[in-house]
N, C-alpha and C positions, 0 to 999 in steps of 0.2 A: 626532734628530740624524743627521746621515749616516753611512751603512751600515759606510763605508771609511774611512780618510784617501788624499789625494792621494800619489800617487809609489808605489803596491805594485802591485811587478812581477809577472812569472807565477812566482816561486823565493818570495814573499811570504812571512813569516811566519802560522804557522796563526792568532796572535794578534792580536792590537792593543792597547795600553795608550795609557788616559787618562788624566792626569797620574799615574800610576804603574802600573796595573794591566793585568792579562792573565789567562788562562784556559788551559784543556783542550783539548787536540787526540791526535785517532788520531796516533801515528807510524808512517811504513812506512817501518820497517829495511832498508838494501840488505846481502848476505850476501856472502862470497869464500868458495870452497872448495878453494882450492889454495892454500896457502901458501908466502910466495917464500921462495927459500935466503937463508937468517941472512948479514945483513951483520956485516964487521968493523967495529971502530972504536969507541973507547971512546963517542963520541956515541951509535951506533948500540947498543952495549948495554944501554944507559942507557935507551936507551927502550924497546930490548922487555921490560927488566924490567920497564918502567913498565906498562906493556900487557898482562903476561901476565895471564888471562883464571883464573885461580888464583895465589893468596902465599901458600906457609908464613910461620907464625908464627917469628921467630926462636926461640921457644920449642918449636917443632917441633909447633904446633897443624896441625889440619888445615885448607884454606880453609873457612870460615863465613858461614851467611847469615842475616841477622835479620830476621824476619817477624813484625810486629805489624799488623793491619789490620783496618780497621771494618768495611770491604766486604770479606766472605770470598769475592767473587766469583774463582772460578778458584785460590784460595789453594794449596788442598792439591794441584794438579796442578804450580803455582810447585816448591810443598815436593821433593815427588817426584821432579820433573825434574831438581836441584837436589843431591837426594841420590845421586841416578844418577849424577851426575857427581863424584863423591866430595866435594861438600859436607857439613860438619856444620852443623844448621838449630837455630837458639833464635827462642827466642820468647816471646811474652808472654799468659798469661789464656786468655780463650778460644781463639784462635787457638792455642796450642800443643794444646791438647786434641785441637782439629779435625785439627789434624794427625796427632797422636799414633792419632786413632781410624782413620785408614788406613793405617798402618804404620809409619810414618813416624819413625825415633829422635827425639825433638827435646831439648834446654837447653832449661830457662828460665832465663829472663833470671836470675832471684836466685843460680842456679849457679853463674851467673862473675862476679855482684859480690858474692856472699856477704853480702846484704843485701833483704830482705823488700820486695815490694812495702807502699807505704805512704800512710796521706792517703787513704784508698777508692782506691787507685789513681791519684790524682797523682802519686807518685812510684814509678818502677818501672825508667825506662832512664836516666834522668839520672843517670851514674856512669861515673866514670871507667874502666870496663873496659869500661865501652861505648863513651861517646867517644871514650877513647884507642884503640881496637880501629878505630873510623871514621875519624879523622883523619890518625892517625897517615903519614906518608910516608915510604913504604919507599926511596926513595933518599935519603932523609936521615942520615946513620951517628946524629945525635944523636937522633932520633927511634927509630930501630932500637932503642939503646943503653935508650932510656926506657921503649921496653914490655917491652924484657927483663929488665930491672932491677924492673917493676913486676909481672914476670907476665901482661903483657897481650895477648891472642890477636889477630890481625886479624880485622876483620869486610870482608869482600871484597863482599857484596850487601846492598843495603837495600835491603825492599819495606815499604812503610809507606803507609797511605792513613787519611784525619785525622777527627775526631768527627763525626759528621753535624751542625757546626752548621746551616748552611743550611736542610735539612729541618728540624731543631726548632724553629725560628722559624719557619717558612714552615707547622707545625702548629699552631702555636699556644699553642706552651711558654712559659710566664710566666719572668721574668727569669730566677731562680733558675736554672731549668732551663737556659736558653739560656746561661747564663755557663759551668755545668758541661760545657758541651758543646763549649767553646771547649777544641781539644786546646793543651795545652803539648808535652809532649815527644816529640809525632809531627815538630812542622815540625822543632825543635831537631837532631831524626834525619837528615831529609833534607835539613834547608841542610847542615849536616857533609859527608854522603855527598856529596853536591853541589859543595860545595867541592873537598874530594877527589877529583873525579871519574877522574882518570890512573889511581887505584888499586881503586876502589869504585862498582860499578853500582847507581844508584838507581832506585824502580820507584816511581810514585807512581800508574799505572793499569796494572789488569787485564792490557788487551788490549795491553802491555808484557812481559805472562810470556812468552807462547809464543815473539815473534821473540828476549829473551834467550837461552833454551835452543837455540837453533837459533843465532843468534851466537857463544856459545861451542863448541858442537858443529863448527861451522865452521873453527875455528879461526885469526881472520882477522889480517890483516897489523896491525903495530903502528897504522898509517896508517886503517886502516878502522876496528877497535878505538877509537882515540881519538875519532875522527869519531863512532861510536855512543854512546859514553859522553856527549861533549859533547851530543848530542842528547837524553837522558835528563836531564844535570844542567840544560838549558833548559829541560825540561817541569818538572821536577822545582820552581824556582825561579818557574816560571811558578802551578805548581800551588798552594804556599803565598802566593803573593803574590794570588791567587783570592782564597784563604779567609778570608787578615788584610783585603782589603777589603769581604768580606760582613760581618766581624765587627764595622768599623769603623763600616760603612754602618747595623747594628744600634742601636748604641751610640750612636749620632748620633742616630738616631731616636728615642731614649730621652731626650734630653737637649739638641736642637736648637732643641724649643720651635719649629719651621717654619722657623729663619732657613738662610740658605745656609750650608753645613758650611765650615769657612776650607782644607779640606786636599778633594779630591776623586778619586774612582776609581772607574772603572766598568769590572767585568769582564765580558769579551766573548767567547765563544768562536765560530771560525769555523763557518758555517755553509754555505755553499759560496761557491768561487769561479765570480765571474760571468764569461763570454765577454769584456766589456768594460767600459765607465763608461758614462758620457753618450754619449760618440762612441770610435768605434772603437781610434783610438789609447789609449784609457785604460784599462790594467787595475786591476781593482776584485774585490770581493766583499762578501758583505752576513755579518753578525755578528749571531748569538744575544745578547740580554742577558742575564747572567744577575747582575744583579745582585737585592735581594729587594724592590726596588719591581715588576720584573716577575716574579715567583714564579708567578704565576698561568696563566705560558706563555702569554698571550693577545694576539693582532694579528696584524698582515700577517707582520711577521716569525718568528713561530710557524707561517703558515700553513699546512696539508696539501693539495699540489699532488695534482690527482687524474688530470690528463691536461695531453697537451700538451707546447709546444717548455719550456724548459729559462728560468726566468726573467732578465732581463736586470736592471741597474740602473733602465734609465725605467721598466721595468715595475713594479717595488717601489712607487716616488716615485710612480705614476699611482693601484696598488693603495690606498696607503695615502691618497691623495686619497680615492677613489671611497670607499673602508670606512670610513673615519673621518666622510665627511661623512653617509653610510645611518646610522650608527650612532646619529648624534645623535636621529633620529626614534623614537618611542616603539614597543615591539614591537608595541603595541594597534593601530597604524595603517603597514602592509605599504606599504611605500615603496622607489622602484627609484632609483638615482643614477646617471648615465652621466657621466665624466669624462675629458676630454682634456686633456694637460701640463700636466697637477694644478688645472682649473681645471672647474666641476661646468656641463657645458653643457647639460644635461638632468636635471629633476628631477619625481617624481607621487610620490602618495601615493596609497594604494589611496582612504580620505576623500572625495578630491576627486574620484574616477570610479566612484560607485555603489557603493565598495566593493568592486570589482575589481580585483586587483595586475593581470593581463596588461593591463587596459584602461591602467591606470598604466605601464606599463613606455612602452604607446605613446606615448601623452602624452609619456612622457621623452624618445624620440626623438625626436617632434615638433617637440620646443622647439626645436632645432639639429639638424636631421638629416644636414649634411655634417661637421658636427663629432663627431657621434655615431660617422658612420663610420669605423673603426678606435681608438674607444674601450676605452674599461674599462666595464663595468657591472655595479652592486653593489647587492644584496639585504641590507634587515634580518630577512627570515624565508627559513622553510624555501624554497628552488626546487624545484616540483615538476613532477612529469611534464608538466602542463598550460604551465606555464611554460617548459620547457624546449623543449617543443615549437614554442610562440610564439619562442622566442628563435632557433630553427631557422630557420623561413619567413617569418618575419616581410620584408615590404617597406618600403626607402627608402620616403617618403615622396615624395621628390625625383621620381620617376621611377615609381611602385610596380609596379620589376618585380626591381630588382639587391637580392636577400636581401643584409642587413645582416650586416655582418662586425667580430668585434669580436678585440681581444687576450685580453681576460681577463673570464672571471666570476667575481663571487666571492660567497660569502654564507655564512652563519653552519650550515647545514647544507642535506643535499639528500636527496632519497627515492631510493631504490636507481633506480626506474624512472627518474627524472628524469636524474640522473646517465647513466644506461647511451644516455639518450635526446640530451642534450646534447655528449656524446663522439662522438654520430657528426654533427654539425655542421660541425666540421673538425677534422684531425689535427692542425694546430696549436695550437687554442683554448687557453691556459692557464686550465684548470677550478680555482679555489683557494676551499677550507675552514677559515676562520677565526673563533676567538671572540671577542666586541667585547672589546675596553682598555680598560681603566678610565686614563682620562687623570691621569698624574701632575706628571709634570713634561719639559723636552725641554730639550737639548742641542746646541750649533751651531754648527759650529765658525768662527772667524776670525783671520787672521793673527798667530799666538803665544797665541792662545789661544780660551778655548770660552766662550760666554753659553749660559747656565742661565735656567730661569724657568718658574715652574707652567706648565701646558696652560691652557687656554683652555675650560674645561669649562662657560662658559654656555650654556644654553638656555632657548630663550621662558618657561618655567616659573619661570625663576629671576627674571626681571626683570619691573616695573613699567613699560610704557607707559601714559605718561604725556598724554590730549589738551590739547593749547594750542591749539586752534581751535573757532571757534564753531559748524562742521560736527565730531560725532561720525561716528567709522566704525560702520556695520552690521556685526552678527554675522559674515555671512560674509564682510567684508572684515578683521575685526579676527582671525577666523582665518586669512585668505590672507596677512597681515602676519606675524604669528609665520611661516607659514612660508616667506617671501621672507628673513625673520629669521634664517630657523634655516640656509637655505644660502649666506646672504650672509656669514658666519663664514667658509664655506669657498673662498671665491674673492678671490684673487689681488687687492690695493690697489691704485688706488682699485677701489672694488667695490660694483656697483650690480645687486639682481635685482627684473626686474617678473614678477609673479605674480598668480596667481587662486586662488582658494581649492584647496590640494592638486595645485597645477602651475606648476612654470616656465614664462614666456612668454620671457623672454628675460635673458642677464646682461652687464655689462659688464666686464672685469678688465684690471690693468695698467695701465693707462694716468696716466701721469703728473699729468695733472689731471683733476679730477670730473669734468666736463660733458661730456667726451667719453666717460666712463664711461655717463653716462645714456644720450647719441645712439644710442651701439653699442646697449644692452640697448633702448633702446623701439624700435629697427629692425629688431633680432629678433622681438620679440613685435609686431613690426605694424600692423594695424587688429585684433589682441587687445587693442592696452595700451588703446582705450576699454574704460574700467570695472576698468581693475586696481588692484593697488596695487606700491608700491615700496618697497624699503628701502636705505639706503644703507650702507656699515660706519663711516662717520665724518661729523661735520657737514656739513652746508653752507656754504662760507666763502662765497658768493652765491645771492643767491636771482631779483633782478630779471632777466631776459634770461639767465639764465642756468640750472643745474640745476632748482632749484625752478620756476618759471615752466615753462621747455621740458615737462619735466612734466605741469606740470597742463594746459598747452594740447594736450597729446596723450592727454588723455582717461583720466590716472590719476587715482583717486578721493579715493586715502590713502594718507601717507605715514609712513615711520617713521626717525628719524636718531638718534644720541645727542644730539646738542643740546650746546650748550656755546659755539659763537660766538658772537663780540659782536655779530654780525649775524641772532643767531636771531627776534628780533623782525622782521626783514625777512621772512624766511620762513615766519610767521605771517602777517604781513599778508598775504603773496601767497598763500599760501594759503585765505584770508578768501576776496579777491578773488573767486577762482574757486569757492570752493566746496567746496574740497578738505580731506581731514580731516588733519591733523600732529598725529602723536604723539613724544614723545620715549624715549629709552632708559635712560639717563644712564650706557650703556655704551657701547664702543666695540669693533670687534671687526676692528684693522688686522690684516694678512696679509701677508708679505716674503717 
């Protein structure tokens, strides 16, 4: 799916939501240390009250912070800081212990509802001394009137962060487990605090404690104060609406039976903002998944950048070309991709050159060596020193004197030497470290709305070619078929690639109609295509004078289509004719 949507400016939200959902981001708090002289005016009091950074309880409690959290990451320093400023701190279960065990006074919660955690701990903050302590609005007199009346203290901070469901499924927790792990009354805390936010700071990450303490510490203008709160009760809203769509995404998958879910959200957390989009004018950024079909952290968009300029949007869209299409090839057989505006112009397998990746890498550039230039190229195995080297000095073909310059490598991992070897290539190289996807399903957007739809996870393995001519293909042309196969998947409709066993000779993409698909790819591959073979990603709607024919008079051997036109018998017979072998698919493998 695309990385962004259209129209996010350089002030962008850290998020994105797809019909409903959003995620996690750092905030960085701006601070005031001089606070301006107190305005009059009954408006104007109204709101510092609302503001003030501390509220007694009308019952003369002291201000209160409630900390209950699964991640004790930085908790007790939260606590601490908290109490320093004459906070009294409750808490729930573990987390008050941890606290307790560094000095720390703390409540628990059952202290101010006079009422026992209960249910294993289902029930513990759901009660009205805690709600109404969270919601409550101190310029409200009725509201005032009601916690006084009931006894009920202000809770002025919530730091609450929610069950690890995510991680329990993403281990391997069988229902049971996974359901228990679904928090109730963590979100119930922080939509409240959230809501309330004029009166109530809510903390739903970590690296949220320290710029608190230092915001109250500051003492900041009603105006800033509000600005920061509202930016907490974003994250904070952003943060449970994360969670209920992993849960939902869970639960679907338990009971979806494969059909398309009728309610849809995918949570995305920013991953960086990019320089621009497609073309300069467009500000963009690319977005982490996280929802738990990608748990496994694995693709372009995971990838670990190890040198180099700073990635761009085409760069992602080129990456994700180049690695998705390496990918398809089996680890047993070391294979290089090289891909320009996401269309694979060069492709070897170690297989088809003696069993040498570097011999294969050339081959790749071979096949289009001025399309190659300022390419992507992509590795299914490790890049090693030897490799890296090759990819250093290696010469155009074109001219074999101008070393080849590329945007980006990328491959599944690299040897220390290899790495340290291909950094000094050029300072700009984007060097990126990614683990193959397991293809599940993609996402795409279009005016008012998005199409969904499994990946496209065929390969030669999967399918039955099928011969319907009286010429059989030999051995090694029925393996150069699988793999003209396996990269004609990945190039641009119509999409035509002629090959030889373990190397691209040449591809055709784009193009409106087939036959100009063939022209382009057997003019690349030359006085190669005698003795090739071809495949194409959809039938033949002609065969006489046209694809099939052009073809076989240009000295292809064997060809492979899915088959299904009412004209497929033409394209047997022409096939006959010459000599040539047609195999069918009875798949088809368009590309938009």
């Amino acid at each position: 799916p695309p990385l962004a949507p259209a129209g996010l400016g350089p002030k962008q939200s850290p998020t994105v939501t797809m019909a409903t959902s959003a995620v996690r981001a750092t905030i960085a708090m701006s601070r005031v240390s001089v606070r301006p002289a107190p305005r009059t005016g009954k408006k104007h009091v109204a709101r510092d009250v609302r503001q003030r950074a501390k509220s007694e309880s009308p019952n003369g409690a002291k201000p209160r912070a409630l900390i209950s959290v699964s991640d004790k990451t930085g908790m007790t320093d939260l606590a601490e800081g908290l109490s320093a400023l004459g906070y009294d701190v409750v808490s729930t279960g573990g987390s008050a212990k941890a606290i307790s065990d560094v000095g720390v006074e703390v409540t628990t919660v059952d202290q101010i509802t006079s009422f026992p955690e209960m249910l294993d701990g289902r029930v513990k903050t759901l009660h009205p001394a805690v709600h109404g302590g969270i919601l409550a609005r101190r310029d409200l007199e009725t509201h005032v009137e009601a916690v006084k009346k009931h006894d009920i203290g202000y809770i002025d901070v919530v730091a609450v962060n929610l069950y690890p469901f995510r991680e329990t499924v993403a281990a391997g927790g069988d229902f049971a487990k996974c359901v228990e792990n679904i928090d109730i009354g963590g979100p119930a805390m922080i939509r409240a605090a959230a809501k309330n936010h004029p009166f109530v700071y809510v903390l739903v990450d970590s690296a949220d404690y320290k710029p608190l303490i230092e915001h109250i510490k500051s003492e900041p203008s009603p105006e800033d104060d509000l600005k920061f709160r509202k930016r907490l009760a974003w994250k904070a809203y952003q943060h449970c609406a994360s969670y209920d769509t992993v849960v939902s995404e869970y639960l679907w998958s338990e009971i979806g039976e494969g059909q398309p879910a009728p309610e849809l959200c995918v949570p995305m957390s920013l991953h960086e903002t990019l320089r621009y989009g497609e073309n300069p004018h467009q500000p963009a950024a690319v977005y982490s998944d996280d929802s738990l079909a990608e748990a496994a952290g694995m693709g372009v968009g995971r990838a670990k950048q190890h040198h180099g300029k700073e990635m761009s949007y085409n760069n992602y869209l080129d990456a994700e070309a180049a690695f998705s299409c390496v990918c398809d090839f089996p680890t047993s057989d070391p294979t290089c991709v090289i891909v320009k505006h996401t269309n694979p112009c060069g492709a070897a397998s170690a297989s088809g050159s003696d069993g040498d990746i570097l011999e294969a890498y050339r081959q790749a550039v071979r096949a289009d060596p001025i399309s190659a230039f300022g390419g992507i190229v992509a590795f299914n195995c490790e890049l090693t020193e030897e490799m890296a080297k090759e990819l250093r000095e290696f010469r155009s073909p074109t001219d074999d004197e101008t070393r080849m310059f590329y945007e980006i490598v990328i491959a599944p991992s690299y040897t220390e030497k290899g790495l340290e070897v291909l950094k000094g290539k050029s300072k700009n190289l984007r060097i990126l470290e990614a683990n193959p996807r397991t293809p599940s399903s993609t996402l795409r957007q279009v005016g008012g709305g998005w199409l969904q739809q499994s990946s496209d996870s065929l390969v030669p393995e999967d399918i039955h070619f099928e011969v319907v001519t009286d010429t059989h293909p030999t051995h090694e042309q029925y393996e150069a078929l699988k793999f003209a196969w396996r990269v004609v998947k990945h190039v641009k409709s119509n999409a035509i690639t002629v090959a030889t066993q373990g190397r691209l000779l040449g591809m055709g993409s784009g193009q409106p109609n087939r036959v100009n698909s063939v022209r382009i790819a057997l003019e690349k591959a030359g006085d190669e295509a005698e003795g090739s073979v071809l495949a194409s990603d959809a039938f033949f709607p002609f065969a006489w004078g046209d694809s099939v024919e052009k073809a076989c008079q240009a000295g292809v051997k064997a060809i492979a289509h899915p088959g299904g036109s009412m004209r497929d018998q033409d394209a047997i017979d022409c096939c006959n004719k010459y000599g040539v072998a047609l195999l069918t698919t009875g798949h088809r493998h368009f590309r938009h």
